[in-house]
C-alpha positions in Angstrom: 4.8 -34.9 -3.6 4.0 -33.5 -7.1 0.6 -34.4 -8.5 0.2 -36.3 -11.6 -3.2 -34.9 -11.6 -5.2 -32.5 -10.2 -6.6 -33.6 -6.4 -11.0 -32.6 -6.2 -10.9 -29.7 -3.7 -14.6 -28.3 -2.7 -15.7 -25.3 -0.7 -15.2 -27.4 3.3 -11.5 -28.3 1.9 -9.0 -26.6 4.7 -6.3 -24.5 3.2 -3.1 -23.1 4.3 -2.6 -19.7 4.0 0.9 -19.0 2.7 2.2 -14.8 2.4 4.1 -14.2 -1.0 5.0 -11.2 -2.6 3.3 -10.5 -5.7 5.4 -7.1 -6.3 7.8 -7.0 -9.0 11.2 -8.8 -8.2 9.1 -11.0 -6.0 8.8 -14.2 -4.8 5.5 -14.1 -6.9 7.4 -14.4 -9.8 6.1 -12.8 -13.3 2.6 -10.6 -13.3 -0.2 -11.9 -12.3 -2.3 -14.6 -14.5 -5.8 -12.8 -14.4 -4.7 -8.9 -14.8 -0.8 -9.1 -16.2 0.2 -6.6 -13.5 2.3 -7.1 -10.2 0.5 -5.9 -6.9 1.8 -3.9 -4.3 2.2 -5.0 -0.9 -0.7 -3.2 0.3 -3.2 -4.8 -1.8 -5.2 -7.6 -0.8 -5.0 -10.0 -3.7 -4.2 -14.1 -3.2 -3.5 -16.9 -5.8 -5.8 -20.3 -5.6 -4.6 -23.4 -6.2 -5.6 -24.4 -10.2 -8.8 -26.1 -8.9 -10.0 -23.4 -6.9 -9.0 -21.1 -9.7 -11.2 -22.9 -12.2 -10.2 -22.0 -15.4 -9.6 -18.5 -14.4 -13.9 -17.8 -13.3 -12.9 -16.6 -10.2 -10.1 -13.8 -11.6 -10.6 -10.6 -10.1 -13.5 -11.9 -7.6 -12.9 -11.2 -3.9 -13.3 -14.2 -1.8 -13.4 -14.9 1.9 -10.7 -15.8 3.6 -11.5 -17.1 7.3 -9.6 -18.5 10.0 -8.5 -17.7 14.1 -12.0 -16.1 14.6 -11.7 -13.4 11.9 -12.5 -13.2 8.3 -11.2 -11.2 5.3 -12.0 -10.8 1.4 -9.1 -10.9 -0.7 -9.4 -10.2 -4.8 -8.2 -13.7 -7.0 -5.3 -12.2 -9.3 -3.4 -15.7 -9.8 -2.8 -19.2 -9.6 -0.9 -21.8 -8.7 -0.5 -25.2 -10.5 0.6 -28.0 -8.3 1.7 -30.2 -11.4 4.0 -27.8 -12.6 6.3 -27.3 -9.2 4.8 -24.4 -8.1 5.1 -25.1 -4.4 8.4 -26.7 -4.2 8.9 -25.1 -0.9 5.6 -26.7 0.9 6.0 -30.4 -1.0 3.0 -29.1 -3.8 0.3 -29.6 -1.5 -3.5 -29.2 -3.1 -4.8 -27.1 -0.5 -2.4 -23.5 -0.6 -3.9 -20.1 -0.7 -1.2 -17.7 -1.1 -1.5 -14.2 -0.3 0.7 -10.5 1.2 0.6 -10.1 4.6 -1.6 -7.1 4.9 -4.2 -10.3 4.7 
């Protein structure tokens, strides 16, 4: 489903953490919204869904990634916009976190 509008997300919303590439040639597509620059594999950077991205605030923040026991902090680099078909491949749920693997 493509959203018509943007679903409320909040801090206890459950997301799905899905690994992209955001090297150049990537799955990520172009650079990155917040810094214009593609990140190497061994970084760890994530995109947030438009609503968690909040107008681009959280750019270049690290935030806490936690699930299975364990946490992480990865920096905000991107987003994703769920009206626009950015997750054709999961059906544009509201609730993706994309990130590289070496999170």
């Amino acid at each position: 489903m493509m959203y018509k509008f943007l679903p409320l997300v909040s801090s206890s919303t459950k997301a799905t953490l899905t690994i992209n590439n955001f090297e150049a040639g990537g799955d990520g597509g172009g650079p990155s919204e917040c810094d214009n620059q593609h990140h190497s594999d061994n970084d760890p950077v994530e995109a947030l869904l438009i609503r968690w991205y909040n107008h681009g605030k959280r750019c270049l923040k690290d935030i806490n990634i936690c699930g299975n026991g364990k946490s992480v902090s990865a920096k905000v680099v991107d987003k994703c916009d769920s009206t626009i078909r950015c997750d054709f491949d999961h059906s544009y749920p509201n609730n993706i976190v994309y990130a590289l693997k070496i999170v």
